[in-house]
C-alpha positions as CSV (number, residue, x, y, z in Angstrom):
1,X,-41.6,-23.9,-58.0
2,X,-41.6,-21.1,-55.6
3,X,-39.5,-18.0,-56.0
4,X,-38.3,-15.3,-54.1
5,X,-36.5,-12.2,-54.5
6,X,-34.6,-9.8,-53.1
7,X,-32.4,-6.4,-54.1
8,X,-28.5,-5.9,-53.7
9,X,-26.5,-3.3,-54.1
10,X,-22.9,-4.3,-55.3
11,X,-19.6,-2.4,-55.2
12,X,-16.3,-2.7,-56.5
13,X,-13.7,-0.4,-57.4
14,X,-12.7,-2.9,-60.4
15,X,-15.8,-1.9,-62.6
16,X,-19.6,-2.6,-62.9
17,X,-19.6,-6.3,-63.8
18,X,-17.1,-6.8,-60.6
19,X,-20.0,-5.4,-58.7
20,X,-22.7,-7.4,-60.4
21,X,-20.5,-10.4,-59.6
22,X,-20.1,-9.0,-55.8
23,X,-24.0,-8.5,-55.1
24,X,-24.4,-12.1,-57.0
25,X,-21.7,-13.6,-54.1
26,X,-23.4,-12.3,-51.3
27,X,-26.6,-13.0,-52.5
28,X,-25.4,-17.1,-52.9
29,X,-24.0,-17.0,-49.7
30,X,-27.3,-15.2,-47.5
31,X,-30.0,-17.4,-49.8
32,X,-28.5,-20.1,-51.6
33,X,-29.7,-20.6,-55.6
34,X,-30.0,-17.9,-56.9
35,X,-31.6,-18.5,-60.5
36,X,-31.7,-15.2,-61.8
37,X,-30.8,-11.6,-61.8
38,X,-32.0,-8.0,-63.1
39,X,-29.5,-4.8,-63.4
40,X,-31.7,-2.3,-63.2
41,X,-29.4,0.6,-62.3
42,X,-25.4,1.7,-62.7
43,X,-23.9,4.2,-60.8
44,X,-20.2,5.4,-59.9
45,X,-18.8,8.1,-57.2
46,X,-16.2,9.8,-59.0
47,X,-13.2,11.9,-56.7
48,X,-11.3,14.1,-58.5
49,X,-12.5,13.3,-61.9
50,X,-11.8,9.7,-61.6
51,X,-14.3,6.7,-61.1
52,X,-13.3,5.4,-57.6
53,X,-16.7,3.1,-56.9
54,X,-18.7,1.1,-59.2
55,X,-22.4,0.5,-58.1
56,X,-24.7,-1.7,-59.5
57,X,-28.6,-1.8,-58.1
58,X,-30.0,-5.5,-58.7
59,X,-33.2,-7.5,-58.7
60,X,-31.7,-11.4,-57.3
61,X,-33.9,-14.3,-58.1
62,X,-33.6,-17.8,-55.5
63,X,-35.4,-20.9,-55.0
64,X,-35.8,-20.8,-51.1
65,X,-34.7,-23.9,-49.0
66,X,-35.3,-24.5,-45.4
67,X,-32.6,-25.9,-43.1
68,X,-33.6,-29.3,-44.2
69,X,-32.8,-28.4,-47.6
70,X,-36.4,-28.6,-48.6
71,X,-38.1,-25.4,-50.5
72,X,-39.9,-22.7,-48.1
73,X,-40.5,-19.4,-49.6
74,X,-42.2,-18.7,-46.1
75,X,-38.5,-18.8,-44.0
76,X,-37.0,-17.4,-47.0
77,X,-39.1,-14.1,-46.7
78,X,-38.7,-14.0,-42.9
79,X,-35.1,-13.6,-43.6
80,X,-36.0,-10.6,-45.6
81,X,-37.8,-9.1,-42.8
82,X,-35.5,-10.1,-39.8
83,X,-32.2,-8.9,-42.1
């Protein structure tokens, strides 16, 4: 089985897993099935002593398909590089 990867950033102003949860959306959305993900970083801004952004960096996991459906980690990676 081929599998690509790519890295999101997520936001939220609900908390870190919100943002997990946000990066994991978008990441279904541009590449389909995503099969697995690595939180390698948290982060906030904070205004005025209060958190007011939640930040998570992630590694996404995906099987690629091709418009047909079929599995191409070739189109998948042009994505990457046209994106």
């Amino acid at each position: 089985m081929q599998v690509g990867f790519v890295e999101y950033i997520g936001e939220s102003h609900k908390g870190w897993e919100d943002a997990v949860k946000n990066a994991v959306d978008d990441a279904v959305k541009s590449y389909g099935n995503v099969t697995g993900v690595e939180v390698y970083n948290l982060t906030a801004d904070v205004h005025e002593s209060r958190i007011v952004d939640y930040k998570a960096n992630l590694k996404i996991a995906y099987t690629p398909r091709s418009e047909n459906g079929e599995f191409s980690l070739d189109e998948s990676m042009e994505r990457l590089y046209l994106a």
